[in-house]
N, C-alpha and C positions, 0 to 999 in steps of 0.2 A: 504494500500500500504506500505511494508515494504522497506527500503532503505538498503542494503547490507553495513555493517561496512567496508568490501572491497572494496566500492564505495564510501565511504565516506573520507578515506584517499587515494584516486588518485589524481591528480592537476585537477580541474577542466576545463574543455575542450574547454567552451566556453568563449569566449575575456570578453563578460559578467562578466561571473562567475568570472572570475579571479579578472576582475577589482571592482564587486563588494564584496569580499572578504576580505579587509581591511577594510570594512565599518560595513560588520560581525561581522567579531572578534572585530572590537573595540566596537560596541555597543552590544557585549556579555560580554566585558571586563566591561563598564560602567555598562549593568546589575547585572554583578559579586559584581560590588562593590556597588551597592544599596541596593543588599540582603545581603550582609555579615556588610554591613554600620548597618543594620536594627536587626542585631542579634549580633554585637559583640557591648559592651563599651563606649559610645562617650569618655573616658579618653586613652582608650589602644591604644597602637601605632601598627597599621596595616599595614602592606607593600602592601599598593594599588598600590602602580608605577608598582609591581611585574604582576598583572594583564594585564598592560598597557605593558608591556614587552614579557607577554609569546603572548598576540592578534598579539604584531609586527613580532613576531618567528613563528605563525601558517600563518599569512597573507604572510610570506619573506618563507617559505618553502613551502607554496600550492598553492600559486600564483605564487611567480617568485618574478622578479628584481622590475619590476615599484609597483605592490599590496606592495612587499613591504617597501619601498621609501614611498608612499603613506600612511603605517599605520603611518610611523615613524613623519612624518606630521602633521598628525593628532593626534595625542599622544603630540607633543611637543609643537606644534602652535596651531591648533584647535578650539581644546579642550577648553586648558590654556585660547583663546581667548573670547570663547563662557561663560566658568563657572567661572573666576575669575575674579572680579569688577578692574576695572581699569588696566584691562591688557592691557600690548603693544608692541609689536612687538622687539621693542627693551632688552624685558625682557628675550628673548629667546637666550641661551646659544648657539652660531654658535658653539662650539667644542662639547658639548655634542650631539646635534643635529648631529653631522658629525660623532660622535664616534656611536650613534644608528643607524646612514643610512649606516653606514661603517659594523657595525655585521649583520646588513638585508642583504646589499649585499651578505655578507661572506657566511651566511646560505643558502638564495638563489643559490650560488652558487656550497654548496656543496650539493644539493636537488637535481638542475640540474645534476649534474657529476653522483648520485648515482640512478639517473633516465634511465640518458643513461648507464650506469651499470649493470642496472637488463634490460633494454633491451635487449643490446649485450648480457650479458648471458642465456635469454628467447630465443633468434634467436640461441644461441650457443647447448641451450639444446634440441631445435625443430630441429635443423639437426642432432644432436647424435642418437636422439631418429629414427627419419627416417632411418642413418645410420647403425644403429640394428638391428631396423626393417627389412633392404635390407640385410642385414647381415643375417639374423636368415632366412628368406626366400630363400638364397641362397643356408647355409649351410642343409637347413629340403629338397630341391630337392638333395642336395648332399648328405643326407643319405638313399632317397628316390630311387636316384638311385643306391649305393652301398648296398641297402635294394636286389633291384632289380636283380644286377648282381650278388650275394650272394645266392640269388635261382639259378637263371642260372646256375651257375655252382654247386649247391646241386643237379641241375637235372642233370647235365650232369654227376658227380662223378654217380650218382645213375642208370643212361643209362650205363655207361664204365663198375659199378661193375656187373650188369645183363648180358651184353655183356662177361664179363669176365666168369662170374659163368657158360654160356652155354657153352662157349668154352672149360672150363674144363670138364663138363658135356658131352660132344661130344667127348673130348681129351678118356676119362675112357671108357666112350661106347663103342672107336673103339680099346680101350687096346693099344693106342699111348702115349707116354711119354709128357711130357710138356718144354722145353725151358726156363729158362730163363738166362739171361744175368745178371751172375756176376762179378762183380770184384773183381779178385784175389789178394791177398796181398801176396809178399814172405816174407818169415820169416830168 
């Protein structure tokens, strides 16, 4: 069963998914930093938070507002609570914490805006394209009829110049002259 790379960056659909989405990315996050924990240095300085950062960016734009509120939580509180000895509630930074739920929302928000975005312009490109469509079908019976009356009158030129031909051909027969109607110009 192949899962389409186009379905994998849509927001996911069900309240489910959504909500379990922060719980994703951050234990992809944690598994990021146990393989790279396992091949880089114990001396080198590694930007793990950066992990923990990009889980809260994928959870606050494929989720929404609360997934990701919820990474940002678990990245600061959690976490800290579960894997550092003698952590306490009190060790947690309320403005950094505010300043990371503050850019989740932010992102979240411009997810949303550029969601409804490509929508209005999906509904904008499905009525142009209809509108063409009725366009191009209107115009191919308007050529279809000026196709039409285009013969019509190549038969009829073609009946008149017959018509004409016998009459001369009648005119010479009976050694009668021919008529026509011009207009004089004086000079």
């Amino acid at each position: 069963m192949s899962i389409s790379f186009k379905r994998i960056w849509k927001q996911p659909k069900t309240p489910l998914g959504r909500n379990l989405l922060p719980f994703i990315t951050i234990g992809a996050a944690i598994l990021a930093q146990i393989i790279i924990a396992a091949i880089v240095p114990k001396n080198s300085d590694f930007p793990y938070p950066f992990l923990f950062l990009i889980a809260v960016f994928v959870a606050a734009w494929f989720g929404g507002y609360l997934p990701g509120v919820i990474a940002c939580v678990l990245t600061m509180v959690v976490i800290p609570l579960l894997a550092v000895p003698h952590f306490r509630l009190t060790s947690v930074d309320p403005t950094r914490l505010a300043l990371l739920i503050g850019v989740s929302l932010l992102i979240s928000r411009v997810a949303s805006v550029q969601r409804r975005a490509r929508q209005v312009l999906s509904t904008a490109n499905s009525e142009l394209e209809q509108r063409v469509q009725d366009r191009t079908q209107a115009l191919a019976q308007a050529v279809e009829a000026l196709q039409s009356e285009i013969a019509e009158h190549k038969k009829t030129e073609a009946a008149l110049r017959e018509s004409d031909e016998r009459i001369d051909f009648a005119l010479n027969a009976a050694g009668i002259g021919h008529w026509e109607n011009h207009a004089f110009s004086s000079a």
